[in-house]
SEVEX-123958 format. One line per 8 residues: number of its first residue (from 1); for each residue x, y, z of N, C-alpha, C, O. Coordinates in nm, 3 decimals. Layout:
BEGIN
NUM> X,Y,Z,X,Y,Z,X,Y,Z,X,Y,Z ~ ...
% end
This chain:
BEGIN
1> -5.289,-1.157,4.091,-5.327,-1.068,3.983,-5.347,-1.143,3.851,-5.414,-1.089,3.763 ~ -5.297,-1.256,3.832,-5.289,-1.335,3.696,-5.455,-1.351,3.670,-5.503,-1.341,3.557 ~ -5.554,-1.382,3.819,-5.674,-1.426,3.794,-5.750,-1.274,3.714,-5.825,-1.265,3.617 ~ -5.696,-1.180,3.798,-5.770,-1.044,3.728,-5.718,-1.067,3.589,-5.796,-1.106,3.502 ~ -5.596,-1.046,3.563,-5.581,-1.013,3.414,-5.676,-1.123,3.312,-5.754,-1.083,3.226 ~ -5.653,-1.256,3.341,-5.788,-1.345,3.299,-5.914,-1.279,3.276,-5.960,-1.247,3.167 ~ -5.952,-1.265,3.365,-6.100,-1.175,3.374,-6.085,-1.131,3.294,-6.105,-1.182,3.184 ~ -6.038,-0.999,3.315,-6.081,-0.870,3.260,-5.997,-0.913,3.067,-6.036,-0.861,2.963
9> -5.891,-1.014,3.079,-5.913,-0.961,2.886,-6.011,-1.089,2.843,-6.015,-1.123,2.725 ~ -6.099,-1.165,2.953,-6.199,-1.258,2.848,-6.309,-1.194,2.835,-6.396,-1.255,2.772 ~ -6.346,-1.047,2.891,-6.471,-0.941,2.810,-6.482,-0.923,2.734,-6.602,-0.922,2.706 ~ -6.377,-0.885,2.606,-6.337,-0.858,2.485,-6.391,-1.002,2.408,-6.448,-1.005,2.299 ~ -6.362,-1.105,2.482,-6.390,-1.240,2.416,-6.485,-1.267,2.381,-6.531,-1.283,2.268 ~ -6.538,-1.275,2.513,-6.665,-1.307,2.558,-6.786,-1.222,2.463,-6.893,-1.268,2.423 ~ -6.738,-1.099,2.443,-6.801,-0.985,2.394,-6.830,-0.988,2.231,-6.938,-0.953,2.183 ~ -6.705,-1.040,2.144,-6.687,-1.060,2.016,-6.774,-1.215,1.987,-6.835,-1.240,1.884
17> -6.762,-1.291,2.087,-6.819,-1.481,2.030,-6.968,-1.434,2.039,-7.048,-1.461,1.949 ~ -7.009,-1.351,2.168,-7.149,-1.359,2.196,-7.171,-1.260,2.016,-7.240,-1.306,1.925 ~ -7.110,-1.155,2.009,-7.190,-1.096,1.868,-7.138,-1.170,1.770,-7.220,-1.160,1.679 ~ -7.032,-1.252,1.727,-7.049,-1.316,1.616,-7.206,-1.419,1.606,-7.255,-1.440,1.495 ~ -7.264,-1.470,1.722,-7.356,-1.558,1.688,-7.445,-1.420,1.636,-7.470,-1.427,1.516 ~ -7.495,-1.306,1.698,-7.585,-1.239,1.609,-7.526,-1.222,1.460,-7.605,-1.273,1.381 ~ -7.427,-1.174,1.405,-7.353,-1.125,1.323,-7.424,-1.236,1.204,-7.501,-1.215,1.110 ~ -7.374,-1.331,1.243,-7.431,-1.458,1.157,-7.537,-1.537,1.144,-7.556,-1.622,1.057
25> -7.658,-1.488,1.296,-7.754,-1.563,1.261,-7.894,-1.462,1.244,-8.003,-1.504,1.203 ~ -7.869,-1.344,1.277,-7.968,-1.236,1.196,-8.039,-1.241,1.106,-8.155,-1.207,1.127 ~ -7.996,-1.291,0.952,-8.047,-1.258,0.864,-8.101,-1.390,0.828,-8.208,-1.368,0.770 ~ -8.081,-1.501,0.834,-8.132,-1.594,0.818,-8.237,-1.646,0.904,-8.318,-1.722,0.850 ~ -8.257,-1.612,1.060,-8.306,-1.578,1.180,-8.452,-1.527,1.113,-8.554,-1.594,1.095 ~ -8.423,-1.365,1.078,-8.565,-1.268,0.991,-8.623,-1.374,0.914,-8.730,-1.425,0.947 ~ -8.534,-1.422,0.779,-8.605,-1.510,0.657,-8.652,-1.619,0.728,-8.764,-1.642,0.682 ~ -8.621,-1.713,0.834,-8.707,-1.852,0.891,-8.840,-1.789,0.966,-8.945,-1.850,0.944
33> -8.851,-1.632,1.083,-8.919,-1.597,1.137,-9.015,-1.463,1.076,-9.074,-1.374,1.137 ~ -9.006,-1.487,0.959,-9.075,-1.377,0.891,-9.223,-1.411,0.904,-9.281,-1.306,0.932 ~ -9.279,-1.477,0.899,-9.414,-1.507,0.899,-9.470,-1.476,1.058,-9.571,-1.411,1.086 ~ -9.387,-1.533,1.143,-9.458,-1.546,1.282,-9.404,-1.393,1.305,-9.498,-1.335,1.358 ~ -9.312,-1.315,1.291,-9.272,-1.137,1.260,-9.353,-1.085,1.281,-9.372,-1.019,1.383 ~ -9.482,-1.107,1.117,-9.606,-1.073,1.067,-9.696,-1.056,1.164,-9.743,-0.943,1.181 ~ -9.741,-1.180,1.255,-9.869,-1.209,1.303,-9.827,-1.137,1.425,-9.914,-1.172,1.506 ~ -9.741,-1.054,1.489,-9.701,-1.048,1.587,-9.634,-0.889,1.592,-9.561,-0.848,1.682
41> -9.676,-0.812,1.476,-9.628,-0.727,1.448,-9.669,-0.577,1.543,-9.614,-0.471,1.514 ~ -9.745,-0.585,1.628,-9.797,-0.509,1.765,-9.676,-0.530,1.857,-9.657,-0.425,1.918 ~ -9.624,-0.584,1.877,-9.507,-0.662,1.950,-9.387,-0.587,1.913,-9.368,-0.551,1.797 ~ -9.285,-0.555,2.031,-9.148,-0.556,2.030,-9.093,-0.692,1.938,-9.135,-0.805,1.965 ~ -9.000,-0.669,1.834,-8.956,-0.763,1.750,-8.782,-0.766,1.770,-8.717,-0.700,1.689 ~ -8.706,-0.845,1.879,-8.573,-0.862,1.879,-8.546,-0.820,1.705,-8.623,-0.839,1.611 ~ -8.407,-0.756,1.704,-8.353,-0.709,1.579,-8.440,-0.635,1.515,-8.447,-0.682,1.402 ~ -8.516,-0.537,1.525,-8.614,-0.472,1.432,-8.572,-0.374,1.325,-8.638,-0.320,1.236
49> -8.451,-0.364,1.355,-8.377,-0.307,1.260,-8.339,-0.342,1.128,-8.283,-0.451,1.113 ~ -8.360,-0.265,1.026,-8.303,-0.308,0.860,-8.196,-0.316,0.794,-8.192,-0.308,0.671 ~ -8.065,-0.336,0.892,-7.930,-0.322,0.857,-7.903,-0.370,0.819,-7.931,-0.474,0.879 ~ -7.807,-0.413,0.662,-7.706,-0.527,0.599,-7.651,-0.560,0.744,-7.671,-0.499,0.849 ~ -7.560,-0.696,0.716,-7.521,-0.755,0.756,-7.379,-0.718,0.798,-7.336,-0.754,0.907 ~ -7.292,-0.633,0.694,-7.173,-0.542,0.673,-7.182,-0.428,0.792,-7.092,-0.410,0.875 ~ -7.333,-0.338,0.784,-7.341,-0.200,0.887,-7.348,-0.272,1.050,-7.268,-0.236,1.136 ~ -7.426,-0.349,1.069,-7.468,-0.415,1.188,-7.274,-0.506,1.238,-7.241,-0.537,1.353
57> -7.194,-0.523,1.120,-7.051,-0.586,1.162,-6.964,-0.474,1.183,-6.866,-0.490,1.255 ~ -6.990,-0.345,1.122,-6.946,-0.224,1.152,-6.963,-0.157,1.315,-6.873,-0.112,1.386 ~ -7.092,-0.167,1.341,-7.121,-0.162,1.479,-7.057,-0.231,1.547,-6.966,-0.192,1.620 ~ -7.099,-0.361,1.532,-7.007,-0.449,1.642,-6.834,-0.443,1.656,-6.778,-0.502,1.748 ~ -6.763,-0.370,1.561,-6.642,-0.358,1.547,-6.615,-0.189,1.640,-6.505,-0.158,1.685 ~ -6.727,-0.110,1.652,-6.678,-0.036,1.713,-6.700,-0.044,1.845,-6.636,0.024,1.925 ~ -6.797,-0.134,1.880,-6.838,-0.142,2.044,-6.692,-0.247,2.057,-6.617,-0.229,2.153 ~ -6.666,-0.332,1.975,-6.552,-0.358,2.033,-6.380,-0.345,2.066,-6.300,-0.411,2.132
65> -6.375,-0.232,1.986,-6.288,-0.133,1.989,-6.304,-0.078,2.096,-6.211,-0.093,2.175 ~ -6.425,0.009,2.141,-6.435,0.051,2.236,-6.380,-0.028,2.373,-6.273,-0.010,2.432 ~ -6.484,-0.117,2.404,-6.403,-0.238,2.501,-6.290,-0.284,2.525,-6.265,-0.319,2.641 ~ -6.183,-0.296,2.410,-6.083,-0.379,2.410,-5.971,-0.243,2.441,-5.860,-0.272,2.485 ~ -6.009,-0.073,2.413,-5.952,-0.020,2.440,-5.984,0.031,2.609,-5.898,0.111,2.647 ~ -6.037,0.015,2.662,-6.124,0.066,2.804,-6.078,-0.094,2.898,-6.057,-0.089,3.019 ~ -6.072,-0.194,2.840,-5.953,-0.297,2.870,-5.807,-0.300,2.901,-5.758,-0.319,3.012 ~ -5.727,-0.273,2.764,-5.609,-0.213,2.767,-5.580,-0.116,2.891,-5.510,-0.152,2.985
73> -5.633,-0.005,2.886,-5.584,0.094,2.975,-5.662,0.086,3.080,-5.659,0.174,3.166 ~ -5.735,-0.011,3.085,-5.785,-0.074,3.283,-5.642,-0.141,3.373,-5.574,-0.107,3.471 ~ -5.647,-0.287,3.244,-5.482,-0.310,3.300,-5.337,-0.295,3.270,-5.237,-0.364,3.290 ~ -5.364,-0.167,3.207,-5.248,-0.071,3.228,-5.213,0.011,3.330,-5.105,0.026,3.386 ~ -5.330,0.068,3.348,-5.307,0.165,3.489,-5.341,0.132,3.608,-5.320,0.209,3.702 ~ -5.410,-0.011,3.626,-5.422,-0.079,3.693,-5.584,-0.003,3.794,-5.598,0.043,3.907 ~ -5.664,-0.020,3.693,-5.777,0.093,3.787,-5.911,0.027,3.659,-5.927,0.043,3.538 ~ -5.982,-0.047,3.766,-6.068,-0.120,3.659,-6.233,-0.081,3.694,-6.320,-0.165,3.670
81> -6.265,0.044,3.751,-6.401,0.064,3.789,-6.499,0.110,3.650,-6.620,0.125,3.664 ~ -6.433,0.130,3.519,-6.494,0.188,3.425,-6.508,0.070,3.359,-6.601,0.048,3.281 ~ -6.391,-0.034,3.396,-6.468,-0.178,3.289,-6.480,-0.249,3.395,-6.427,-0.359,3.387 ~ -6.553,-0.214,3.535,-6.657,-0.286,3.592,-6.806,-0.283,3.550,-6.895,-0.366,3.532 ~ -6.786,-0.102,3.541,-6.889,-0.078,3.470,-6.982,-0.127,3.353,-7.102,-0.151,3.342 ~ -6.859,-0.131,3.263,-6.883,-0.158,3.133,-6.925,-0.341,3.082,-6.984,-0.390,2.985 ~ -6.864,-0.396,3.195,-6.857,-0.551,3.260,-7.024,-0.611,3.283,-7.079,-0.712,3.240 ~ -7.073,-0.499,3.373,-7.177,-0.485,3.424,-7.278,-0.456,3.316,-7.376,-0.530,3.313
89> -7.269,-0.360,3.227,-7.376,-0.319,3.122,-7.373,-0.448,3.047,-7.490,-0.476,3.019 ~ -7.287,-0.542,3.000,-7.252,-0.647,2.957,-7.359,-0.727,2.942,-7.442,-0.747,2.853 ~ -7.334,-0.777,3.080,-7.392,-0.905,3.167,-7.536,-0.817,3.133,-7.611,-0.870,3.051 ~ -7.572,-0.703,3.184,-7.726,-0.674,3.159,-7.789,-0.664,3.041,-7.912,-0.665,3.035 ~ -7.699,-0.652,2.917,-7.724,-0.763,2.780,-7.765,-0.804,2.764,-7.873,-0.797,2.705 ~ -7.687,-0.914,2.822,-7.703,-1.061,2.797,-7.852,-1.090,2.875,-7.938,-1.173,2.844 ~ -7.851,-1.035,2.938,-7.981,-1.084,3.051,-8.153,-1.048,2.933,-8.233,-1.124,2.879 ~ -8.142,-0.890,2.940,-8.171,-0.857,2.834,-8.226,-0.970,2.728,-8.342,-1.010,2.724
97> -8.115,-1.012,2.640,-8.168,-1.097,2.524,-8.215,-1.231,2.575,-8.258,-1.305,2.487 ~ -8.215,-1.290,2.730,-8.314,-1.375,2.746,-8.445,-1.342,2.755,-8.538,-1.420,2.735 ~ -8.459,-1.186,2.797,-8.560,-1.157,2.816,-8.633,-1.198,2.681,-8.734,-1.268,2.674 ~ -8.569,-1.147,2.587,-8.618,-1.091,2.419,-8.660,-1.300,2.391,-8.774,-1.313,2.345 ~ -8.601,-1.409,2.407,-8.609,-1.517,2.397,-8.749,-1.536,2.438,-8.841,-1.572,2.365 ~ -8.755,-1.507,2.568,-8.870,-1.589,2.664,-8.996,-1.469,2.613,-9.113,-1.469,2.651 ~ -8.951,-1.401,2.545,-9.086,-1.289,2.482,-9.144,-1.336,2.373,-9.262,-1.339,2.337 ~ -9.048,-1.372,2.326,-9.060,-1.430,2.126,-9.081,-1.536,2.156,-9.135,-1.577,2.053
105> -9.079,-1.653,2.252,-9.102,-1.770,2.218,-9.024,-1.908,2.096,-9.061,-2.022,2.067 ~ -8.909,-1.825,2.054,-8.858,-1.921,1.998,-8.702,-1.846,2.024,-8.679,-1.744,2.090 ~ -8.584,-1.956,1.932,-8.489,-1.889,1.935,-8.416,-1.712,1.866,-8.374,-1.681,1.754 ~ -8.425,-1.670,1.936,-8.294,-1.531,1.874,-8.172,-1.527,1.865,-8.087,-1.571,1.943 ~ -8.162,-1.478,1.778,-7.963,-1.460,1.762,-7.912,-1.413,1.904,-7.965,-1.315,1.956 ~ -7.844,-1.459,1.945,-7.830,-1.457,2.104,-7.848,-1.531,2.160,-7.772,-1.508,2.255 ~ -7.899,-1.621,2.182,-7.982,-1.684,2.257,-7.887,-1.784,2.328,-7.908,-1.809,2.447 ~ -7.802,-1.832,2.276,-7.693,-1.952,2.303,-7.583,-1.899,2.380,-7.527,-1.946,2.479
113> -7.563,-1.798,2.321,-7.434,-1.728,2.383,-7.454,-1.655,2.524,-7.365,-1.670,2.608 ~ -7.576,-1.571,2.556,-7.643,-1.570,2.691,-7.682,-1.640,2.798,-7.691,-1.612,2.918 ~ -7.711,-1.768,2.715,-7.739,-1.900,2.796,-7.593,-1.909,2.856,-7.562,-1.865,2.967 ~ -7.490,-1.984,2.748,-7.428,-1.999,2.792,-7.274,-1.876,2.901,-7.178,-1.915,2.967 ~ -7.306,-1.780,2.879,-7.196,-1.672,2.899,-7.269,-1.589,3.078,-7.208,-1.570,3.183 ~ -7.380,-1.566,3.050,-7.467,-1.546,3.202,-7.423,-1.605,3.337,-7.438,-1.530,3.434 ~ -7.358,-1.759,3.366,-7.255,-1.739,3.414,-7.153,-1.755,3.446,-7.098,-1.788,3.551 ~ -7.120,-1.727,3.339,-6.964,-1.698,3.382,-6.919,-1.536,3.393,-6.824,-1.481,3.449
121> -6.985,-1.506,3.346,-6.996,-1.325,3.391,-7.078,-1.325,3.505,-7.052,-1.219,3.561 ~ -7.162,-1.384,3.569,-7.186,-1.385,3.726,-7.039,-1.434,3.867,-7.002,-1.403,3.980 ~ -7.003,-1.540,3.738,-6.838,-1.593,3.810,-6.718,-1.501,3.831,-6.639,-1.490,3.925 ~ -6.730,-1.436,3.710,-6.656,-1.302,3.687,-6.667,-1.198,3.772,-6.570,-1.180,3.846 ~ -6.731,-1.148,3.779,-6.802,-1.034,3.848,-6.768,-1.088,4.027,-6.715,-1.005,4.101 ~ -6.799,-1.216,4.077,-6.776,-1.237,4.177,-6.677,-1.229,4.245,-6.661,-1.169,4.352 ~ -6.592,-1.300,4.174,-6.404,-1.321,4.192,-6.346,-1.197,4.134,-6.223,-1.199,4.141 ~ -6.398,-1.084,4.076,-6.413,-0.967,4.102,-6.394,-0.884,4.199,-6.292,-0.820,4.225
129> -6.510,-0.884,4.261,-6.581,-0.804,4.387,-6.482,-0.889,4.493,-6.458,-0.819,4.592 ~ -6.415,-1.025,4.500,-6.313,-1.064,4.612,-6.189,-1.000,4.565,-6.123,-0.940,4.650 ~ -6.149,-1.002,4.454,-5.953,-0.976,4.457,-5.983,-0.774,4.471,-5.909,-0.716,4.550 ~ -6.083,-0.693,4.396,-6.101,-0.543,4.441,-6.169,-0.501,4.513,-6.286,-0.538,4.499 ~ -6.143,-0.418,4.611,-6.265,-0.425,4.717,-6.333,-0.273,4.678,-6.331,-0.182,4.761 ~ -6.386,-0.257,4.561,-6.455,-0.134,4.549,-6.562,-0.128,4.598,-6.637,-0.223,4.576 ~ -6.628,0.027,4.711,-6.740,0.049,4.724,-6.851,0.034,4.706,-6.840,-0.003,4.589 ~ -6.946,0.031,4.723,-7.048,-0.026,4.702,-7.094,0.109,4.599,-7.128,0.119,4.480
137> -7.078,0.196,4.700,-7.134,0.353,4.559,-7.064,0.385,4.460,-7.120,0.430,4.360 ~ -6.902,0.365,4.464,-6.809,0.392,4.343,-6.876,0.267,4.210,-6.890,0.308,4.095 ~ -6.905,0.147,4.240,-6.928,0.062,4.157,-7.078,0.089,4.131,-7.104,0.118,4.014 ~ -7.175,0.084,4.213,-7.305,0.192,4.138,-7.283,0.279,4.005,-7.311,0.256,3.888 ~ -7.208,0.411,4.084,-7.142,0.471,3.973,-7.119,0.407,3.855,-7.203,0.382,3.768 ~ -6.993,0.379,3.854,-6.974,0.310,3.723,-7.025,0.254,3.660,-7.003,0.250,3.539 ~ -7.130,0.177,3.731,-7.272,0.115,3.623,-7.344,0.179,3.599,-7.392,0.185,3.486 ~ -7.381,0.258,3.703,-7.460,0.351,3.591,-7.411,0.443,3.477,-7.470,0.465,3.371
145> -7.296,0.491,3.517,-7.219,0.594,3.397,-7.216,0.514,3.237,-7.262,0.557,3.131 ~ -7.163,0.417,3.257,-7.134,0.286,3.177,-7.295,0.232,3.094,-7.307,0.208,2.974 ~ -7.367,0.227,3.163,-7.513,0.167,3.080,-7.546,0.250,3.042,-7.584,0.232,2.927 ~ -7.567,0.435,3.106,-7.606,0.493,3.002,-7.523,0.539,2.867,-7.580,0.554,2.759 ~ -7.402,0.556,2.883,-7.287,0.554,2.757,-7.349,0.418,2.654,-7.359,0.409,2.532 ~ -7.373,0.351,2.731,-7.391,0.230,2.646,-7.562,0.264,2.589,-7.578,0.289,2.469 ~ -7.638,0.264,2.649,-7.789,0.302,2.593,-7.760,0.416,2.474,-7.805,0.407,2.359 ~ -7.677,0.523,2.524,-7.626,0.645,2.395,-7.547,0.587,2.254,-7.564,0.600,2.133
153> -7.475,0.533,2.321,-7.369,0.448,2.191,-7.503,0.387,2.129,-7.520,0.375,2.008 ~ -7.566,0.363,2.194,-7.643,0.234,2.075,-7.764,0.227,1.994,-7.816,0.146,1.918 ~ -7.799,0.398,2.061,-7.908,0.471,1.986,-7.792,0.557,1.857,-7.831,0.559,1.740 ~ -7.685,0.608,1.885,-7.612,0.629,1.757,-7.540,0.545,1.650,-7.499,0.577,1.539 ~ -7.535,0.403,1.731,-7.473,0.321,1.611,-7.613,0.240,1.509,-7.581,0.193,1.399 ~ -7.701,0.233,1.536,-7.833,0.213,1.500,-7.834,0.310,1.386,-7.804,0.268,1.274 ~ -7.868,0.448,1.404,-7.866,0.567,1.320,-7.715,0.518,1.198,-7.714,0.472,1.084 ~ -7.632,0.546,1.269,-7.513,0.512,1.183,-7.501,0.365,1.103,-7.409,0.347,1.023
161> -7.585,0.277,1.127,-7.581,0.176,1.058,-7.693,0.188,0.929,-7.677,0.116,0.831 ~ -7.788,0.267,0.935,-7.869,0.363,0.846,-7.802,0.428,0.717,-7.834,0.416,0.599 ~ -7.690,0.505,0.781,-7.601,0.593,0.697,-7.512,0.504,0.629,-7.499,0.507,0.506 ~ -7.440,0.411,0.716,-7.333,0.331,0.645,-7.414,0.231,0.513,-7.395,0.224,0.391 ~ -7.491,0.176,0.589,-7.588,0.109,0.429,-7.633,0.213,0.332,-7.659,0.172,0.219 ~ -7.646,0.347,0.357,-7.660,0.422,0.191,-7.518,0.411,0.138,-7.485,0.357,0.033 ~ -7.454,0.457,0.209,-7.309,0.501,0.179,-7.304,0.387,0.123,-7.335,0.405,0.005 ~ -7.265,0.203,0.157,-7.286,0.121,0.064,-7.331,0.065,-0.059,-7.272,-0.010,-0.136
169> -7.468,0.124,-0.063,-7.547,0.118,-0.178,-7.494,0.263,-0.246,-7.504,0.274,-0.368 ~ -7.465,0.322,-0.204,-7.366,0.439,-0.340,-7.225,0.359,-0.382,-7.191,0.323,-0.495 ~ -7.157,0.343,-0.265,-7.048,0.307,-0.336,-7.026,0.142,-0.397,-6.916,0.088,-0.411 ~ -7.164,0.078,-0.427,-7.137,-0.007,-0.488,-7.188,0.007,-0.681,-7.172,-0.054,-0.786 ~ -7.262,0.142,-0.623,-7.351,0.196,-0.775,-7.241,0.257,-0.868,-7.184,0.217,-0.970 ~ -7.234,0.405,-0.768,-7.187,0.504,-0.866,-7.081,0.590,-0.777,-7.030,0.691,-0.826 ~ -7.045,0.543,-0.633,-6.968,0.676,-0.546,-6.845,0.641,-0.588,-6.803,0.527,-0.603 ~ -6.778,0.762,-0.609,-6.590,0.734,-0.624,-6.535,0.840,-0.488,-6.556,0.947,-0.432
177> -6.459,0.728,-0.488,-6.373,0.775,-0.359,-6.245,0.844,-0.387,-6.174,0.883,-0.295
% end
Protein backbone atom coordinates (compact mmCIF):
# COMPACT_ATOMS: atom_id res chain seq x y z
CA UNK A 1 0.00 0.00 0.00
CA UNK A 2 2.98 2.49 0.64
CA UNK A 3 3.31 2.39 -3.41
CA UNK A 4 -0.50 3.54 -3.66
CA UNK A 5 -0.25 6.15 -1.08
CA UNK A 6 2.90 7.51 -3.28
CA UNK A 7 0.77 7.65 -6.23
CA UNK A 8 -2.10 8.94 -5.35
CA UNK A 9 -0.60 12.10 -3.02
CA UNK A 10 2.02 12.92 -6.10
CA UNK A 11 -1.38 14.17 -8.19
CA UNK A 12 -1.70 17.06 -6.06
CA UNK A 13 2.08 17.58 -6.94
CA UNK A 14 2.26 16.80 -10.01
CA UNK A 15 -0.91 18.96 -10.50
CA UNK A 16 0.37 22.29 -8.65
CA UNK A 17 4.35 22.16 -10.55
CA UNK A 18 2.57 21.42 -13.93
CA UNK A 19 0.28 24.89 -13.21
CA UNK A 20 2.88 26.83 -11.59
CA UNK A 21 4.83 26.69 -15.05
CA UNK A 22 1.49 28.24 -16.64
CA UNK A 23 0.94 30.53 -13.60
CA UNK A 24 4.31 32.08 -14.44
CA UNK A 25 4.85 31.76 -17.93
CA UNK A 26 1.44 33.15 -19.39
CA UNK A 27 1.91 36.54 -19.43
CA UNK A 28 5.18 36.93 -20.62
CA UNK A 29 4.43 33.86 -23.09
CA UNK A 30 1.26 36.53 -24.72
CA UNK A 31 3.96 39.68 -24.70
CA UNK A 32 6.96 37.40 -26.69
CA UNK A 33 3.94 35.71 -28.93
CA UNK A 34 1.84 38.63 -29.57
CA UNK A 35 2.71 39.26 -33.04
CA UNK A 36 2.64 35.63 -34.38
CA UNK A 37 -1.15 35.70 -31.97
CA UNK A 38 -1.98 38.41 -34.66
CA UNK A 39 -1.20 36.65 -37.92
CA UNK A 40 -2.88 33.62 -36.72
CA UNK A 41 -5.82 35.04 -35.26
CA UNK A 42 -8.51 32.52 -37.29
CA UNK A 43 -6.84 29.94 -35.13
CA UNK A 44 -7.55 28.39 -31.70
CA UNK A 45 -4.98 30.48 -29.50
CA UNK A 46 -3.69 28.25 -26.25
CA UNK A 47 -4.62 30.75 -23.23
CA UNK A 48 -7.12 32.97 -25.09
CA UNK A 49 -8.29 34.19 -22.18
CA UNK A 50 -7.77 37.88 -20.56
CA UNK A 51 -7.18 37.02 -16.97
CA UNK A 52 -4.62 38.83 -14.52
CA UNK A 53 -2.32 36.70 -13.41
CA UNK A 54 -3.92 36.84 -9.57
CA UNK A 55 -7.72 35.42 -11.20
CA UNK A 56 -6.07 32.64 -13.40
CA UNK A 57 -3.85 31.78 -9.57
CA UNK A 58 -7.30 31.89 -8.03
CA UNK A 59 -8.45 29.19 -10.36
CA UNK A 60 -5.66 27.13 -10.03
CA UNK A 61 -6.02 27.25 -6.17
CA UNK A 62 -9.42 25.96 -6.45
CA UNK A 63 -8.90 23.05 -8.89
CA UNK A 64 -6.43 22.33 -6.40
CA UNK A 65 -8.29 22.29 -3.45
CA UNK A 66 -10.54 20.38 -5.16
CA UNK A 67 -7.93 17.53 -5.86
CA UNK A 68 -6.05 17.54 -2.76
CA UNK A 69 -9.48 17.20 -1.06
CA UNK A 70 -10.91 14.15 -3.43
CA UNK A 71 -7.19 12.84 -2.44
CA UNK A 72 -7.50 13.08 1.23
CA UNK A 73 -10.73 11.23 1.43
CA UNK A 74 -9.63 8.60 -1.44
CA UNK A 75 -6.96 7.55 1.11
CA UNK A 76 -8.96 7.86 3.86
CA UNK A 77 -11.64 5.65 3.04
CA UNK A 78 -9.58 3.76 1.13
CA UNK A 79 -11.80 3.82 -2.27
CA UNK A 80 -9.91 5.60 -5.08
CA UNK A 81 -12.25 5.28 -8.33
CA UNK A 82 -13.21 9.11 -8.23
CA UNK A 83 -9.42 10.10 -8.19
CA UNK A 84 -8.89 7.52 -10.84
CA UNK A 85 -11.10 9.42 -12.51
CA UNK A 86 -9.95 12.61 -11.81
CA UNK A 87 -6.17 11.03 -12.39
CA UNK A 88 -7.37 10.25 -15.75
CA UNK A 89 -8.93 13.77 -16.76
CA UNK A 90 -5.37 14.83 -15.65
CA UNK A 91 -3.21 12.93 -17.83
CA UNK A 92 -5.88 13.98 -20.71
CA UNK A 93 -4.60 17.58 -19.96
CA UNK A 94 -1.65 17.14 -20.21
CA UNK A 95 -2.02 15.32 -23.50
CA UNK A 96 -4.26 18.05 -24.52
CA UNK A 97 -1.56 20.86 -24.13
CA UNK A 98 0.78 18.86 -26.42
CA UNK A 99 -1.74 18.93 -28.65
CA UNK A 100 -2.05 22.96 -28.22
CA UNK A 101 2.19 22.83 -28.68
CA UNK A 102 2.31 20.81 -31.90
CA UNK A 103 -0.71 23.31 -33.15
CA UNK A 104 1.08 26.59 -32.30
CA UNK A 105 4.29 25.55 -33.38
CA UNK A 106 6.31 26.99 -30.74
CA UNK A 107 6.49 26.75 -26.99
CA UNK A 108 3.25 27.14 -24.48
CA UNK A 109 3.07 27.49 -20.94
CA UNK A 110 2.84 23.86 -20.43
CA UNK A 111 4.73 22.57 -22.55
CA UNK A 112 7.68 21.24 -20.25
CA UNK A 113 5.69 20.02 -17.61
CA UNK A 114 3.56 17.65 -20.11
CA UNK A 115 6.59 16.61 -21.73
CA UNK A 116 7.94 15.84 -18.87
CA UNK A 117 4.88 14.49 -16.41
CA UNK A 118 2.99 12.30 -19.54
CA UNK A 119 4.93 9.60 -18.24
CA UNK A 120 4.90 9.24 -15.30
CA UNK A 121 1.17 9.51 -15.11
CA UNK A 122 1.18 6.68 -17.78
CA UNK A 123 3.57 4.87 -14.91
CA UNK A 124 1.04 5.85 -12.46
CA UNK A 125 -1.95 4.83 -13.86
CA UNK A 126 -0.26 1.44 -14.65
CA UNK A 127 0.99 0.35 -11.21
CA UNK A 128 -2.42 1.50 -10.59
CA UNK A 129 -4.52 -0.74 -12.63
CA UNK A 130 -1.87 -3.75 -10.92
CA UNK A 131 -2.16 -3.03 -6.97
CA UNK A 132 -6.59 -2.20 -7.76
CA UNK A 133 -8.24 -4.40 -9.81
CA UNK A 134 -11.16 -2.11 -10.85
CA UNK A 135 -13.49 -2.99 -13.73
CA UNK A 136 -13.09 -2.10 -16.76
CA UNK A 137 -16.79 -0.23 -16.74
CA UNK A 138 -16.56 1.12 -13.05
CA UNK A 139 -13.25 2.96 -14.25
CA UNK A 140 -14.95 4.14 -17.65
CA UNK A 141 -17.34 5.56 -15.32
CA UNK A 142 -15.30 7.46 -13.35
CA UNK A 143 -13.62 8.99 -16.28
CA UNK A 144 -16.14 9.92 -17.69
CA UNK A 145 -18.05 11.41 -14.58
CA UNK A 146 -14.67 13.11 -13.71
CA UNK A 147 -13.85 14.86 -17.30
CA UNK A 148 -17.09 16.08 -17.56
CA UNK A 149 -17.07 17.74 -13.85
CA UNK A 150 -13.87 18.82 -15.05
CA UNK A 151 -15.00 20.33 -18.67
CA UNK A 152 -17.99 22.12 -16.17
CA UNK A 153 -15.52 23.34 -13.51
CA UNK A 154 -13.61 24.95 -16.19
CA UNK A 155 -16.18 26.62 -18.21
CA UNK A 156 -17.14 28.25 -14.61
CA UNK A 157 -13.78 29.11 -13.37
CA UNK A 158 -13.02 30.96 -16.75
CA UNK A 159 -16.37 33.04 -16.16
CA UNK A 160 -15.26 33.49 -12.53
CA UNK A 161 -11.89 34.61 -13.37
CA UNK A 162 -13.87 37.49 -15.41
CA UNK A 163 -15.65 38.46 -12.17
CA UNK A 164 -12.70 38.13 -9.83
CA UNK A 165 -10.58 40.67 -12.11
CA UNK A 166 -13.51 43.38 -11.83
CA UNK A 167 -13.86 42.71 -8.30
CA UNK A 168 -9.96 43.49 -8.36
CA UNK A 169 -9.99 46.46 -10.33
CA UNK A 170 -12.77 47.83 -7.78
CA UNK A 171 -11.10 46.95 -4.90
CA UNK A 172 -7.95 48.39 -5.85
CA UNK A 173 -9.89 51.83 -6.98
CA UNK A 174 -12.65 52.54 -4.76
CA UNK A 175 -14.42 49.06 -3.14
CA UNK A 176 -14.47 48.95 0.77
CA UNK A 177 -14.89 45.90 2.31
Amino acid sequence: MKTLTIIIWLFPILFMIHDFEEIIMINPWKKRNREYIEEIKNKRIPFEFNASTAAFAIAVAEEFLIISIVTLISYVIYSYAIWYGLFIAFTLHLIFHLFQWLRFKKYVPSTITSVLFIPICFYMIYKFNILLHYNSVTLFLYILIASIIMIINLYFLHRGMKKFDYWLKQFSTNYKI
